[in-house]
N, C-alpha and C positions, 0 to 999 in steps of 0.2 A: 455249419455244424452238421452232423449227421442226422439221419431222417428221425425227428424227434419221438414220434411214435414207436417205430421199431429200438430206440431207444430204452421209450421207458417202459415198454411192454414185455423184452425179451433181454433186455441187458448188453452191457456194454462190450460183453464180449462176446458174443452171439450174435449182434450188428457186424459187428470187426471181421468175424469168420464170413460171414455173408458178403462184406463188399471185399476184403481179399480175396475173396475162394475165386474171383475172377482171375486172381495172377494166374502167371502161367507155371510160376517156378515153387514148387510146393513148401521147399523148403525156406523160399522167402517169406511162406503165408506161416510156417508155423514160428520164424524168429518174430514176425510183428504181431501174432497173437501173443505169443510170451511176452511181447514187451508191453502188448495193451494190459494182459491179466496182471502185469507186476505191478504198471500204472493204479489200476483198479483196485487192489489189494491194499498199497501202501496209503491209498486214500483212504481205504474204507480202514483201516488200522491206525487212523492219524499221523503216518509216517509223511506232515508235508512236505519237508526239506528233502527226504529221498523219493518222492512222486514229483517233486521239481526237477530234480537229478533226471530221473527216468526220462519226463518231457522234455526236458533240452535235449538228450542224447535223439532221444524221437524225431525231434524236429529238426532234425539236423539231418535226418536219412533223406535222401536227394529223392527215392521213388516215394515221398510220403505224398497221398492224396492233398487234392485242398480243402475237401472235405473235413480229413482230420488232420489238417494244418491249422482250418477254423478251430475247430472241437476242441483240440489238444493246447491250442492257445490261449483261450479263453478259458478249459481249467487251469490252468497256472496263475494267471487274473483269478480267476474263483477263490484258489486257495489261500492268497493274499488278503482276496473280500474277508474269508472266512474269518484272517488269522485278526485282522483290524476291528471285528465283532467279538471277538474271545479274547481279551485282553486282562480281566480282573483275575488274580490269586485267590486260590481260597483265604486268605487271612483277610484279604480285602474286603469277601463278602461277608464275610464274619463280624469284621468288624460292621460295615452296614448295617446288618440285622439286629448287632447288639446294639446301636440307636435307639431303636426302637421293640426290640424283643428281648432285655438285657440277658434271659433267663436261659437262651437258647442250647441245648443242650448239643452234641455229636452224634446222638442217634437222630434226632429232629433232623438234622442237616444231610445226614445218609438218607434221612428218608424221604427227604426232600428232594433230592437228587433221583432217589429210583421212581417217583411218582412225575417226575419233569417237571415239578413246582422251581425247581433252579437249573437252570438250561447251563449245561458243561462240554464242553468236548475236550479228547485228550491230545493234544496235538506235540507232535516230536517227544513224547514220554511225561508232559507236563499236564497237570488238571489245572485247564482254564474257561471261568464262568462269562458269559455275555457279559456284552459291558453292564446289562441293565439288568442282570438276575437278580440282585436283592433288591432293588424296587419292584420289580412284576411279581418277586412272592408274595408281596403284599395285595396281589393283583388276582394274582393264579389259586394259593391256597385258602381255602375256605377260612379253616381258625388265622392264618393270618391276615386276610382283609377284616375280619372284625377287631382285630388287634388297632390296624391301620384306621378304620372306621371310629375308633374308639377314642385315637390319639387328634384324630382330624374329622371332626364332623363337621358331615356337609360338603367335605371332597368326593366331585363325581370323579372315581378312581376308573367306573367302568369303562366307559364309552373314550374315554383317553383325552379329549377334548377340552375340560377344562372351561365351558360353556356356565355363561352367567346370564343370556335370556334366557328371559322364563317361554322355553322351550315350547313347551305344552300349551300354551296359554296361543300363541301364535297359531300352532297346530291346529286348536282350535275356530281362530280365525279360517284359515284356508279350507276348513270342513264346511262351516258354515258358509263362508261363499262360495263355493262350490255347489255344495249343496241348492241354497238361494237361487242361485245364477244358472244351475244344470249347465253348467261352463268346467272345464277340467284345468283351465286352469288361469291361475288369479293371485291376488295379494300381492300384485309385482314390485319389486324393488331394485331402484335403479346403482348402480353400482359404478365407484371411479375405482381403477385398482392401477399402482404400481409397482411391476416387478423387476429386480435387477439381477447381476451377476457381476462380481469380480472375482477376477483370477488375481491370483497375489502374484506380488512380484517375483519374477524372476524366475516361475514355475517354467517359462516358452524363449524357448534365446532371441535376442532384441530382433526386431525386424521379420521375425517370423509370426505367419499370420493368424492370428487367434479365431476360431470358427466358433458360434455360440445359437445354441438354439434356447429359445424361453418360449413357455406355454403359451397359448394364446388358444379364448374361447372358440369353443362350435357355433355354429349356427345353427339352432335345432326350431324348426317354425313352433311359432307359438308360446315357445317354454325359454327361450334365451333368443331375445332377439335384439334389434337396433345397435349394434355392435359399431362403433367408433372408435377407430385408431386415431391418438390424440397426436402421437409422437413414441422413434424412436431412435436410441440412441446406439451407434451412430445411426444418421438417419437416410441414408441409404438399407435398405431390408429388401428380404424376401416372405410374402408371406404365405402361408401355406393356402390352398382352396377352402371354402365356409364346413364344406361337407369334410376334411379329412377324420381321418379316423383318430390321431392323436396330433393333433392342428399346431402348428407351432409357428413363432417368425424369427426368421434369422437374419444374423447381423452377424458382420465379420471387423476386423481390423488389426493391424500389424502391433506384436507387443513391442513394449519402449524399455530400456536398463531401467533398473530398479524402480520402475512404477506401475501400479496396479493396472491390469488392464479392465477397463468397466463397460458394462451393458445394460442396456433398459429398455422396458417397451411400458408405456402409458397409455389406458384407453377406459372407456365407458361403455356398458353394456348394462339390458333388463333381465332380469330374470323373475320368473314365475314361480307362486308355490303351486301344488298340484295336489288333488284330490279324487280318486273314483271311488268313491263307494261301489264293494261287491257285494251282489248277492249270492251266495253258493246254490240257491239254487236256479240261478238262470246261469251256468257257469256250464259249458261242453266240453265234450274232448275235441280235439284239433280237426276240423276241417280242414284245412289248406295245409299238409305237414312240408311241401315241399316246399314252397317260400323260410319254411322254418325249423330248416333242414341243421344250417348251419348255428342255428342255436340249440341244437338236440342231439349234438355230436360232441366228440370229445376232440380237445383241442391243444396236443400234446407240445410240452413237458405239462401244462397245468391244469388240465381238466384233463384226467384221466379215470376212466370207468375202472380202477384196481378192484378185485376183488373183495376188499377189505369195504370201499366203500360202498359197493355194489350190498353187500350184506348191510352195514348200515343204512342203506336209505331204506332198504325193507323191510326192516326193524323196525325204523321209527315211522315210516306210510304206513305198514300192518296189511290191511287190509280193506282201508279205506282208498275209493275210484274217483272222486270226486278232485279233480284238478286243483282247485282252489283251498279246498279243506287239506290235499296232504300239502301246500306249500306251507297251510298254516302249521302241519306238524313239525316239518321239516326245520320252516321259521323259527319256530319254538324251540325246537330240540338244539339248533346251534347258538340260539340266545341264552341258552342255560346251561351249555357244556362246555363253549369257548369262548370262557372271557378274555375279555381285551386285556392286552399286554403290549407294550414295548415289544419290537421287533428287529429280524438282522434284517442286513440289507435284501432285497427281495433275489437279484441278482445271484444271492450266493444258495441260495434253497433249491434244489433239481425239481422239486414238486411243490407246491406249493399246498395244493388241500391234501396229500397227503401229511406233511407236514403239522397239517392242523388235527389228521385223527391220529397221528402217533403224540404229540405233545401235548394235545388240551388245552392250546389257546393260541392265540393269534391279533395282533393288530387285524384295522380296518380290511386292508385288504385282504388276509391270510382269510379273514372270515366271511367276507366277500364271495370269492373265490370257492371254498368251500361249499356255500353255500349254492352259489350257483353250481357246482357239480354233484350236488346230493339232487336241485330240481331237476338238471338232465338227464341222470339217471334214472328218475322217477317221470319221465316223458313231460316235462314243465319246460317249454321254452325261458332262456334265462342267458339273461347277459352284462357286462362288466358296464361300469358307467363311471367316471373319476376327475378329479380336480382339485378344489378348497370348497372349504365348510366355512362359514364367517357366523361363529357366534355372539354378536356383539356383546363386550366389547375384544372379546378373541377370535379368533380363528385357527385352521389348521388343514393340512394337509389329510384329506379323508376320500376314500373308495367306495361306491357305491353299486348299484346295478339296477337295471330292468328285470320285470317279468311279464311274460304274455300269457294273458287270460280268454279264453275266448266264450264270448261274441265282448270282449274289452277291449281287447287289442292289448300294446304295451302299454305298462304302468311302471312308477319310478320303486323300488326300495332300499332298503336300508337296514340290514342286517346288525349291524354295530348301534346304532339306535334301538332297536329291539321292539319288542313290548315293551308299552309305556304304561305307567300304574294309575289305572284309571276305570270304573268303570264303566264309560262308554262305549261298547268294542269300535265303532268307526275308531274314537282316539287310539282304544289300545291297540288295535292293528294297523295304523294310521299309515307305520312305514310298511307295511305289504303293499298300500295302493297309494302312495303319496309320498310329495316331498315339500320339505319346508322352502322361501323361495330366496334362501339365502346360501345359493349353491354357484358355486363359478364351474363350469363341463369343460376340461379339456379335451377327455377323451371317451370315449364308445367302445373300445377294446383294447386287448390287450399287445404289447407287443409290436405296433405297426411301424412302418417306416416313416422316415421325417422328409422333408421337402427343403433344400438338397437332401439328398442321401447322406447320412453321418457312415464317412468310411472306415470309424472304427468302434471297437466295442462300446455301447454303452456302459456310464455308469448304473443308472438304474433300466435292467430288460425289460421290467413287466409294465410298469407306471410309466407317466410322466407330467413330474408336479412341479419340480424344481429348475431345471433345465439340462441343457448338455453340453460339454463344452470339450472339444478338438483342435489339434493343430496337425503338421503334417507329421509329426514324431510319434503320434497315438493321441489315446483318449487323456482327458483329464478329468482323473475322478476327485467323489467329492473335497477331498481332503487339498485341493489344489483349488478351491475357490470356495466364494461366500458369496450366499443367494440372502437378498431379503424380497419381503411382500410387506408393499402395503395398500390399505381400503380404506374409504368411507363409503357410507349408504348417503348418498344424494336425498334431501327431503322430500321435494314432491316427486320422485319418481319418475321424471323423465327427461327426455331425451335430450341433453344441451344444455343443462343447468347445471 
């Protein structure tokens, strides 16, 4: 695609002027900026079926770059992602809401709408709501989660999870040994996990060969270690080096008529909870900024310094210097201004913490992500961290990150967990400098390439939790197979039991 930066900085037709201004034939450069501005227009207008139009004729032009051969390709896949996310009718949400809000008026619902409490877009002249808008109002607006609260106590609506450890209580555990031990990290729990994938039938013509990548953990010393590949299916694989940045093993095999084609990978691994207790006042500015350069930079389409958010970090820092103290502002302010919600697919968002300061909320990673672009902004090394969350006796697909403190080094957090309601601050900032140790790490950033290389679009760009699956006709997105996960926690915790 084109140079993401100059992208989201100066727009998309202001890139386009910049890499054709190279033709030589002027009047070539002004027909394919018309054709990028109409593209641009009829998207930003909801016109998808005539922005589809527009990109096939586009891609059809024999002098088009590969550049935006990628680019222009991959929005038409967007536009699709998008329309697969906007599927409910207003009467549909309506009806949802009157379940549980029977009284629900038409001004409520407009104003619902202008406040982004119900996520809509108008696509080809029609008003339609996320699949998940009338559950997230319940999520997003204030008088409606007390509604929701009221009908269901005891539902953790926030964090999305659905968590029946007593959370806290564990937390506690991993502070105290910690603490005890002056060891960072502790409470280990050994883990069996098995992940599969099926592609349904019929999705890959017989004999054509099915390419499939599934997660598989990091090795991170200390914190996730003794990693054993138990089996997998088929067991012929590839698997990616300990250190990749989003680690995965792949498996291939030729699909068969009418039967599913399946995948699986099976293994054992420990992982650590973690604890540092800070003290803000033994806490510096950065000594070494060049090592951690690359976490203090912007890392476009998703961490991007907009001006919008440039203002809000210095809103909500003020005027406090202290490294440690504004992450806790920072922490705080996105814990209480972006609740969790159901979210679209990541793929189809162009920014992602933008995103999160135009709408006022966001799943795990929306807020993640955010989050880590309000600390870069505000000079705080800070970085993506992700996998599965194992609440026993649930789990769930969850995003996390680093942040670096100095003289601490990095430390795990966790945005989406938030402040915890407790007066002890080690507990209630628990996740600024700690993680509970029932986390499975696929990945350490965002975005990165797979081991083969997947030749064609991912289903999910930003993540990856679920897996990916290819043949040589293109991608197969999710709607073309079925992933499950499953775990137990091993009793004594180690290695071969």
């Amino acid at each position: 695609m084109p140079d993401k930066t100059s992208f989201i900085k100066i727009g998309l037709i202001v890139f386009t002027m910049g890499v054709l201004g190279m033709c030589s034939s002027q009047n070539v450069i002004e027909d394919s900026i018309d054709m990028n501005t109409q593209i641009d227009l009829a998207i930003r207008n909801g016109e998808f079926s005539t922005a589809t139009n527009l990109i096939n004729q586009y891609l059809e032009d024999t002098g088009i770059s590969d550049e935006h051969l990628k680019f222009y390709s991959f929005e038409k896949e967007r536009l699709n992602r998008v329309r697969a996310d906007f599927t409910k009718t207003p009467d549909e949400v309506l009806s949802y809401i009157k379940k549980y809000y029977p009284e629900v008026t038409p001004e409520e619902i407009e104003a619902w709408d202008d406040e982004k409490s119900l996520e809509f877009k108008i696509i080809d002249g029609q008003k339609l709501y996320f699949n998940y808008a009338g559950r997230n109002l319940f999520r997003i607006n204030q008088e409606m989660k007390k509604v929701w609260t009221a009908l269901h106590p005891g539902d953790q609506i926030s964090s999305g999870s659905g968590a029946k450890l007593i959370l806290d209580e564990h937390n506690s555990q991993v502070i105290k040994a910690a603490n005890t031990s002056q060891k960072l990290y502790v409470e280990p729990r050994r883990l069996h996990i098995k992940q599969s994938v099926e592609v349904l039938a019929d999705e890959v013509p017989a004999g054509e060969m099915v390419k499939c990548w599934i997660p598989y953990p990091r090795y991170i010393e200390n914190r996730q270690v003794n990693i054993d590949l138990i089996q997998s299916f088929p067991a012929e694989h590839q698997l990616a080096n300990p250190d990749a940045l989003q680690r995965t093993i792949y498996v291939e095999r030729p699909a068969v008529a009418g039967v599913a084609t399946e995948f699986s990978v099976e293994y054992e691994f420990t992982s650590h909870g973690v604890f540092q207790a800070i003290d803000p006042g033994q806490v510096l500015h950065l000594k070494d900024k060049v090592s951690l350069n690359k976490y203090l930079e912007e890392d476009a389409p998703h961490i991007v310094f907009t001006e919008d958010l440039k203002t809000l970090a210095a809103e909500i820092v003020g005027d406090e210097q202290n490294p440690y103290l504004k992450a806790q502002l920072l922490f705080a302010w996105v814990d209480n201004n972006t609740p969790w919600a159901s979210a679209r697919e990541y793929s189809s968002i162009p920014s992602i913490p933008e995103y999160a300061f135009q709408n006022h909320h966001g799943d795990c990673g929306i807020q993640t992500l955010f989050f880590i672009t309000l600390c870069r902004i505000s000079g705080i090394p800070a970085r993506w961290q992700s996998g599965w969350e194992l609440q026993p006796p649930d789990d769930s697909m969850h995003d996390w990150g680093m942040i670096y403190f100095e003289p601490y080094g990095w430390v795990p957090m966790d945005v989406t967990y938030g402040l915890r309601n407790s007066d002890d601050p080690q507990l209630r900032w628990f996740y600024l400098s700690g993680m509970d140790s029932y986390r499975i790490i696929f990945n350490d950033d965002i975005s990165q390439p797979f081991t083969p290389t997947k030749q064609h679009f991912r289903s999910e760009t930003v993540d990856s939790q679920r897996g990916e699956v290819e043949w040589a006709g293109g991608n197969l997105y999710f709607d073309k197979w079925k992933w499950d996960f499953e775990w137990k926690v091993l009793e004594d915790g180690k290695p071969g039991n």
